[in-house]
Structure formats: structure tokens, C-alpha cells
C-alpha positions in Angstrom: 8.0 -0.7 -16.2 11.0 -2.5 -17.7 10.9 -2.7 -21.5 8.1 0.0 -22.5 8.6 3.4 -24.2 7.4 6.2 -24.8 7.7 8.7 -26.9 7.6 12.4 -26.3 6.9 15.3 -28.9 9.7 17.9 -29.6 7.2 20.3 -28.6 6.7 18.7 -25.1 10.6 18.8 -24.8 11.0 22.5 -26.1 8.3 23.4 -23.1 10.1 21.6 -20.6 13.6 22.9 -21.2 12.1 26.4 -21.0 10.6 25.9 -17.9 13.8 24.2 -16.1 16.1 27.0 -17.5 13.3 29.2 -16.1 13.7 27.7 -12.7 9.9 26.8 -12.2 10.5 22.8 -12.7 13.3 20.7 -11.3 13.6 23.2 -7.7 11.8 22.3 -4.7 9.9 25.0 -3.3 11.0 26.5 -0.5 8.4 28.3 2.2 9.8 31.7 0.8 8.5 30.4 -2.7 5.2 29.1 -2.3 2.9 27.6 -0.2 4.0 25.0 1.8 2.7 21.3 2.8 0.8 21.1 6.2 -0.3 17.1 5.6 -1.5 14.2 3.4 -4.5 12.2 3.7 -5.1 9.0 1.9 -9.0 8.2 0.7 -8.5 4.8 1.1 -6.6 3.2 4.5 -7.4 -0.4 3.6 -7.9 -1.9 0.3 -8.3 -5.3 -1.3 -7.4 -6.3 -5.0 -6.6 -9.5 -7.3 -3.3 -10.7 -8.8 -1.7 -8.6 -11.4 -4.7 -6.2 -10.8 -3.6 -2.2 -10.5 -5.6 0.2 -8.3 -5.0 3.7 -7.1 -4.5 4.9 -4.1 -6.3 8.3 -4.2 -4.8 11.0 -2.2 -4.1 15.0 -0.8 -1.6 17.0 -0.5 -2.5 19.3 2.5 -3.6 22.3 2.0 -5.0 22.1 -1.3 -3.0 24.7 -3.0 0.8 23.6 -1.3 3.1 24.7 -3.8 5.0 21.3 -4.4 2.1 18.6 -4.5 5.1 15.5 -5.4 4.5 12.3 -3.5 6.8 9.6 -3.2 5.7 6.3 -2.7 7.0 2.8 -0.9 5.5 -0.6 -0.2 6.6 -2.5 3.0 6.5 -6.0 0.4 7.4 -5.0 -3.0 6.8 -8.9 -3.7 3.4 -8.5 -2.4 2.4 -4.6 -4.0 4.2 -2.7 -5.5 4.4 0.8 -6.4 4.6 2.0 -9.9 4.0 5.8 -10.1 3.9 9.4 -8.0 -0.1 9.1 -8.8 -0.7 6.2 -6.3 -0.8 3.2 -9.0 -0.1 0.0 -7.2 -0.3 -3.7 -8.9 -0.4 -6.7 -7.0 2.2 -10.0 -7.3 1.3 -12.6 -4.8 -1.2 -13.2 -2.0 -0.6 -11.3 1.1 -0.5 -8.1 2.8 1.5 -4.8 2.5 1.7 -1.3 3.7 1.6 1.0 0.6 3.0 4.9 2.3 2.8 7.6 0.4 5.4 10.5 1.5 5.4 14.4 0.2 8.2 15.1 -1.1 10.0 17.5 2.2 9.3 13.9 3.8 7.6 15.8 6.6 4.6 14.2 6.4 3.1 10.7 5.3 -0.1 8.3 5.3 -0.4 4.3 5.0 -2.8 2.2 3.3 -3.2 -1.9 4.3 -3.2 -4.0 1.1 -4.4 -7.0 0.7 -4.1 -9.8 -1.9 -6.8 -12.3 -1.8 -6.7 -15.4 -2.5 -9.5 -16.2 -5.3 -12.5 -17.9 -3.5 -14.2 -20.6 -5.6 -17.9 -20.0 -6.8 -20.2 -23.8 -6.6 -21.8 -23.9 -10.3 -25.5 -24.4 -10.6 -24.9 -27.7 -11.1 -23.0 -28.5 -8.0 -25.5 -26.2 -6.3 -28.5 -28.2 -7.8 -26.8 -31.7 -7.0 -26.3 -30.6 -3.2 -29.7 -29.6 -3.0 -31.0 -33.2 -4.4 -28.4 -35.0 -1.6 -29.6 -33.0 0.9 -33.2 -33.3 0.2 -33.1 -37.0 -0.3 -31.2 -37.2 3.3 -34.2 -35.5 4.9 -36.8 -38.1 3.4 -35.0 -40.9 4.1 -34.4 -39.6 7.8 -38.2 -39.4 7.8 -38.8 -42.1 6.3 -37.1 -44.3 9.6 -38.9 -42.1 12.1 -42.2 -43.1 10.9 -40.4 -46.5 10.2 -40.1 -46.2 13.9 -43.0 -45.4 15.2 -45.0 -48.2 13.5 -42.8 -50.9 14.3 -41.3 -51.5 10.3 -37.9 -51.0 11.7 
């Protein structure tokens, strides 16, 4: 996101400069080196959310113990959802629908997920509720009211 910060302890630095001079972080994984990806599955393949509300998109990297679990993700609307992390956090902009993929990181294998920005839908109060009942109830009465009208010969 454009204008936050954050801020990272020396420590946390220290740690990660020893393990990319070590050559365990910052080198894809070959099949020689690990365990490699057979698939990703997505628990969600359709979702629905709000305006400027985030979700995530829970997912697996196949088998469970594939050496290089990154996941790279893409929306087919970014005006619609958009992505904002390698964790599956999406945020939606504007009413519509988008494909959210999520891709490992060989780009051998990937999974979608529909999302879809609803338009609000707008709740009757009680009182409009109440009101309607009254309008429809009176309608009924006087619709009786000319049948027996009617059938007596007042009308």
C-alpha cells in the first residue's frame, strides 16, 4: 500500500542477511533441493464481499511439505479486486466481478476464485414495514367492504 511503513528490527535484518548469504532464502528450489509442487487448491472458488472490505483467499500448496510454498497472485479487474499480498488478501473498489488466480511460484500450476462486489441492498425500517402492513390491511377491508356492498344492493 502506497504511503505506509514499517519498520523492521536490526535483529530481523541481521537474521535475514545470514540466511541469504547462506543461500536458504532468495533461491528457488530446484527438484534436486527439495520437494517440489504437484498443485494448488483454493478453499474458496466463489466469494462475495462489500466495498473497501478485505478477505482472504485461503489456499494450498500441493503437497503439503513442497519446498517453495510462494504464491503469486493477479486479478482479472484490478479496478474491481485487487490483490495486496502472497497470503491471498484481496480488498474490493467498485461493484462487479473479478477473477482473483493465485499462481506458485514455478508457474506450473494455478487456481481461480470468482469475486463478486455487491451492490448494498436496502433494508425497509420498522416503520416502513409497519406503514405497509396498515396500507395493505386497510386495502383488504375496504375491498370487503364493496363485496358485501355488493351483495346487498348498497353499491
Amino acid at each position: 500500500m502506497m504511503g505506509r511503513t514499517s519498520r523492521i528490527s536490526l535483529a530481523a535484518v541481521f537474521a535475514m542477511a545470514v540466511l541469504v548469504l547462506a543461500g536458504t532464502v532468495g533461491a528457488p528450489a530446484s527438484d534436486a533441493d527439495g520437494v517440489p509442487v504437484t498443485g494448488i487448491t483454493l478453499e474458496q472458488t466463489s466469494m462475495t464481499i462489500d466495498i473497501e472490505q478485505t478477505a482472504r483467499i485461503h489456499f494450498t500448496v500441493l503437497p503439503a511439505d513442497a519446498t517453495d510454498q510462494t504464491v503469486y497472485w493477479t486479478s482479472s479487474d484490478n479496478s474491481i479486486v485487487q490483490t495486496l499480498d502472497h497470503f491471498g488478501l484481496i480488498v474490493g473498489h467498485k461493484y462487479g466481478t473479478a477473477t482473483v488466480t493465485a499462481t506458485t511460484a514455478d508457474g506450473q500450476y494455478s487456481a481461480t476464485c470468482e469475486v463478486t462486489i455487491a451492490e448494498p441492498v436496502e433494508e425497509l425500517s420498522p416503520t416502513v414495514l409497519m406503514l405497509t402492513f396498515a396500507v395493505a390491511a386497510m386495502l383488504v377491508l375496504v375491498g370487503a367492504f364493496i363485496i358485501v356492498g355488493r351483495k346487498k344492493g348498497l353499491i
